[in-house]
C-alpha positions in Angstrom: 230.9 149.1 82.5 229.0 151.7 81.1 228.7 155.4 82.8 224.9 155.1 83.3 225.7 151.3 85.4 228.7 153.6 86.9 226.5 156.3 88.4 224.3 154.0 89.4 227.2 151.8 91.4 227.5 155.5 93.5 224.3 155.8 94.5 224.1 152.8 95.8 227.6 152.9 97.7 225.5 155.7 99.9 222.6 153.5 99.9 224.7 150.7 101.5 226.9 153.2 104.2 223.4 154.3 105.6 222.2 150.7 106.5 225.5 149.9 107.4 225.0 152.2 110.1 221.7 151.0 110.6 222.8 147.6 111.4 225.6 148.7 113.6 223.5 150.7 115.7 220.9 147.9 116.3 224.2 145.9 116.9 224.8 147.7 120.0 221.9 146.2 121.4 220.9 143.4 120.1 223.6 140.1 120.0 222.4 138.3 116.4 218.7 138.7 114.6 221.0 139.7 111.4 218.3 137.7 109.0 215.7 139.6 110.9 217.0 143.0 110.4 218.0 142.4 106.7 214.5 141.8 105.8 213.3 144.7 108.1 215.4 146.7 105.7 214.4 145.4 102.9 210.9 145.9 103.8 211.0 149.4 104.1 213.1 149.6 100.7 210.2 148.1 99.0 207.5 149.6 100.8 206.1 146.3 102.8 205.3 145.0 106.2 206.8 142.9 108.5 205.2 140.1 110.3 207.4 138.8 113.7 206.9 135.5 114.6 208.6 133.8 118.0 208.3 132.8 121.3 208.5 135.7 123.7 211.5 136.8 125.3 213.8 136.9 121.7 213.9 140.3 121.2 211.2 140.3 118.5 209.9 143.4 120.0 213.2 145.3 121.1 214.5 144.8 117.3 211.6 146.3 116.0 211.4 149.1 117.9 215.1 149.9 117.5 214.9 149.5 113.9 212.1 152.3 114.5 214.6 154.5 116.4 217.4 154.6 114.1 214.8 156.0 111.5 213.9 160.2 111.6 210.5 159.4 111.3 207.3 159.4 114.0 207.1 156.2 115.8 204.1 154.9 117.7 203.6 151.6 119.4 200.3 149.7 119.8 200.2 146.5 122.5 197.3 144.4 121.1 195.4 143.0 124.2 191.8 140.7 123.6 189.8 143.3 124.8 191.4 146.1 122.3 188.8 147.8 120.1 189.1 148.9 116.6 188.7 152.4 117.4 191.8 151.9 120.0 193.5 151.7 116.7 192.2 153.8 114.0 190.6 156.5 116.2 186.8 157.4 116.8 184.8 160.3 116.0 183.9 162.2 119.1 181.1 165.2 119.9 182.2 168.2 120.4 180.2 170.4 122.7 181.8 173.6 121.6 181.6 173.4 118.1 178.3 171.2 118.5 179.9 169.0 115.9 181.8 165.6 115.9 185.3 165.9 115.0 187.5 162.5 113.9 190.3 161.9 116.9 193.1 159.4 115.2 194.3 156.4 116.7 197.9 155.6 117.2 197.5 154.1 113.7 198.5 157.4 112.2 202.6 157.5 112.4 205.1 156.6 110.1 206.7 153.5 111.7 204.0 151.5 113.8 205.0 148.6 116.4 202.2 145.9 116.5 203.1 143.8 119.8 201.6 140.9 119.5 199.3 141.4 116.5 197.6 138.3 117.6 196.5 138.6 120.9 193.6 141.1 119.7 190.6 139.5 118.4 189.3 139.3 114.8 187.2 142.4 114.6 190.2 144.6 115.9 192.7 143.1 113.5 190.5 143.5 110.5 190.5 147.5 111.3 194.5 147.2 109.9 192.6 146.0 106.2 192.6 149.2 104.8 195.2 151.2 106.4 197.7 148.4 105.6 196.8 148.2 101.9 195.9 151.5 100.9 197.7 153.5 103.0 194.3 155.4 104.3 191.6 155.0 107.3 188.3 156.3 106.3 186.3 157.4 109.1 182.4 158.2 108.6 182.6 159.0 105.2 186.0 160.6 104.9 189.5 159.4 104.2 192.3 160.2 105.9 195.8 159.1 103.9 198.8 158.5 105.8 202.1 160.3 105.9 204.8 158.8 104.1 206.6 156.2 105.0 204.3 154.0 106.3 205.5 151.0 108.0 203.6 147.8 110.3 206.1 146.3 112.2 204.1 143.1 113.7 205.1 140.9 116.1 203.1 137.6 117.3 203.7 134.5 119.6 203.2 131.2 117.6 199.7 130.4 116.8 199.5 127.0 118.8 199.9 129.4 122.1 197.1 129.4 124.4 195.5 133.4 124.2 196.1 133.8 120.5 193.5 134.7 117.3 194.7 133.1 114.2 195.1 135.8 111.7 193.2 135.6 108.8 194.3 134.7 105.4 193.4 138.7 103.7 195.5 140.0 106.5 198.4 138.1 106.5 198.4 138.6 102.9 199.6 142.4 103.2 202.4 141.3 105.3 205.9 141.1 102.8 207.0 138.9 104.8 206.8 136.7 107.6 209.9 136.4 109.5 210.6 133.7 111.6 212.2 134.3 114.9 214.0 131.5 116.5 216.3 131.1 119.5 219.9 132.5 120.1 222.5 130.5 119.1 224.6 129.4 122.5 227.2 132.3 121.2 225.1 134.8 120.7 223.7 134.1 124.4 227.0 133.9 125.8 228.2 137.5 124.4 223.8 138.9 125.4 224.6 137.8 128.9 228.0 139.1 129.1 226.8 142.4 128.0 224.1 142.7 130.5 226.7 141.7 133.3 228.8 144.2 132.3 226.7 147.7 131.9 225.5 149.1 134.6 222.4 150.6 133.2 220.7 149.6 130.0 219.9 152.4 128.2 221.7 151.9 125.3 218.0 152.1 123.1 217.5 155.7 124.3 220.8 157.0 122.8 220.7 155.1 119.5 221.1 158.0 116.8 218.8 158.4 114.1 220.2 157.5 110.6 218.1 157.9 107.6 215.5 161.0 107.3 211.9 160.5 105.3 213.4 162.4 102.5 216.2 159.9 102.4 213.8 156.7 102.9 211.7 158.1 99.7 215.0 158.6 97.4 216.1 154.8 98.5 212.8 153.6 97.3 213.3 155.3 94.0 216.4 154.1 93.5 214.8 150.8 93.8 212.5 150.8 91.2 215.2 151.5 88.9 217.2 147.9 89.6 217.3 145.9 86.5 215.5 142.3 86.0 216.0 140.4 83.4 213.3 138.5 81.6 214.0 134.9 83.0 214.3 135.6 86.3 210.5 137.3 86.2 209.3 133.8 84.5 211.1 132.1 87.4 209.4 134.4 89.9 205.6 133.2 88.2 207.2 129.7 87.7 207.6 129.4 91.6 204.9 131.3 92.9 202.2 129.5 89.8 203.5 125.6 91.5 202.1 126.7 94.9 199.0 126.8 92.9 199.3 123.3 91.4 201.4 121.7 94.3 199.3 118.4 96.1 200.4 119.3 98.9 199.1 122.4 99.5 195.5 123.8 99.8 196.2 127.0 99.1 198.6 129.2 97.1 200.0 132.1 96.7 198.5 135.3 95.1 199.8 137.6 92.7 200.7 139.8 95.5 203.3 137.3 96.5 204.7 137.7 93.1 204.5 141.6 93.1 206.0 141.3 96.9 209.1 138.4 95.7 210.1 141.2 92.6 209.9 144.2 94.8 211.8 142.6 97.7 214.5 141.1 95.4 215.2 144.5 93.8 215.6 146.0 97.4 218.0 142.8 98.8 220.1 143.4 95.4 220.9 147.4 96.5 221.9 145.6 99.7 224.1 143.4 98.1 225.7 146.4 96.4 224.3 145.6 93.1 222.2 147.1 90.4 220.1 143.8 89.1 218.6 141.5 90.6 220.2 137.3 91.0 218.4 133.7 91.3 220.3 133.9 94.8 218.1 137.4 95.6 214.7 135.9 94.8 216.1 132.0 96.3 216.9 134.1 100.0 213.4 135.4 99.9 211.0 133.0 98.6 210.4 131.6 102.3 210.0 135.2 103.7 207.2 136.2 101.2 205.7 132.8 100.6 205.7 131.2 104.3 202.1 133.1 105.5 200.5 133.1 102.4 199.9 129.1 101.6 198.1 126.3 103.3 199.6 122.9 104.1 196.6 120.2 103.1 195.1 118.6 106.5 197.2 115.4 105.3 200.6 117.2 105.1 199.9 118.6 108.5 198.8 115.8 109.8 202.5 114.2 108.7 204.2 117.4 110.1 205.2 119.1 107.5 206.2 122.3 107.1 205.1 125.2 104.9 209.4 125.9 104.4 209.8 122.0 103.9 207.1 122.5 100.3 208.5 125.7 99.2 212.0 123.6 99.6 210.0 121.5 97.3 209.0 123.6 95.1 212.4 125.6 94.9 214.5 122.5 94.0 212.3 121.2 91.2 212.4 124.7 89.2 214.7 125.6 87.1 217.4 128.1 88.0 217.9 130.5 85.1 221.2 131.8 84.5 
């Protein structure tokens, strides 16, 4: 091993004790959700956003707000509702009488981690005022633009789209999502050990002491240290191999962008600090390829009509390329 891999190895040992401590303070809290975490933590490694999707009731909501808390950042939570407005979001520009002037008030938009409950619930109009802000990291406002503080981070949750009350999201939004995590229920363990904690404690205010773990200073070095993960050739022509067959697959009627293969490289450098290493494996980009590929194809009307699955064709897809090694 040479001295420049070896320096490398100690960054990343501090890297890995700070979201240790990350996922045990969660732990105290929440019994399970460790896929869902993992890719929360990836996300804000390589600078992406989370979509939640569930029923309600499975701590989508709960784990991304203490996912918030154990960060030294601003925090701000936004409950989308069908009569929310874009400007209940972004902000709106109001007169002022004293200074005869209008002067931009900001929305709850403008923080550093944002909780999106229910992203879905709001109608179209108010989820396309997240276009910009979610992409460019800036809300312009009657001419003027207004950039966010570092990090910025959309954690969004959303009930399944068959639910009565819901507004599909369109395809250019969930395109800016990372991923798209898929929330499912408890296992009858993990229930067993939620309910015997909540027997047990006499108050539940476990989310109000959590301590805060990484600092915005320490979120911006981790993201630097990402860049700097090695991938080898091969594994970026497996990357455009997979994400190019989405393109070209029969069963699909639409396929991925090149933002899904900007999002799969990013994300697999950030999973391989995880794992403790400094370059990125098949296995990296094979864990995420669901995650960052899920939201952003179309099943044709005869697949769905078979009930198939958009994880059942990237299955597909997965098992007739090539694995390089």
């Amino acid at each position: 091993m040479s001295e420049e891999q070896f320096e490398s190895r100690l960054d990343l040992q501090h890297i890995q004790e700070k979201i240790s401590q990350i996922k045990e303070e969660i732990g105290k809290v929440v019994i399970g959700q460790q896929q869902l975490v993992d890719l929360m933590i990836v996300a804000l490694l390589s600078d992406g956003h989370v979509l939640i999707e569930g029923v309600p009731g499975i701590a989508k909501t709960l784990t991304s707000k203490l996912m918030a808390k154990t960060l030294n950042v601003d925090f701000s939570r936004i409950q989308f509702t069908p009569d929310l407005m874009p400007s209940d979001v972004i902000g709106t520009s109001i007169f002022n009488m004293k200074a005869g002037e209008f002067e931009y008030k900001k929305g709850p938009i403008f923080s550093n981690i944002v909780l999106i409950d229910e992203i879905n619930r709001a109608p179209a109009k108010t989820q396309a005022a997240l276009f910009e802000v979610m992409e460019e990291y800036q809300v312009t406002m009657d001419g003027v633009t207004y950039p966010m503080d570092l990090p910025f981070l959309v954690l969004a949750t959303q009930n399944p789209v068959d639910q009565e009350g819901t507004y599909r999201l369109p395809e250019a939004q969930l395109d800016r999502f990372i991923f798209k995590a898929i929330v499912d229920y408890p296992s009858q363990e993990d229930e067993l050990k939620l309910l015997t904690n909540v027997n047990t404690k006499q108050k539940h205010d476990d989310v109000k002491v959590l301590q805060e773990i990484v600092s915005r200073e320490e979120v911006a070095e981790f993201r630097s240290t990402v860049h700097q993960i090695h991938v080898e050739e091969k594994l970026l022509s497996y990357i455009t191999s997979i994400v190019a067959e989405t393109r070209n697959n029969s069963s699909l009627f639409l396929g991925a962008s090149p933002r899904a293969s900007i999002a799969l490289l990013k994300a697999s450098k950030a999973l391989a600090i995880i794992n403790g290493r400094d370059f990125v494996t098949p296995e990296d980009i094979k864990f995420l390829v669901k995650p960052v590929l899920r939201h952003r194809i179309i099943l044709t009307p005869e697949r769905e009509m078979e009930g198939k699955t958009t994880d059942e064709i990237i299955d597909m897809i997965v098992n007739k390329i090539e694995v390089p090694r």
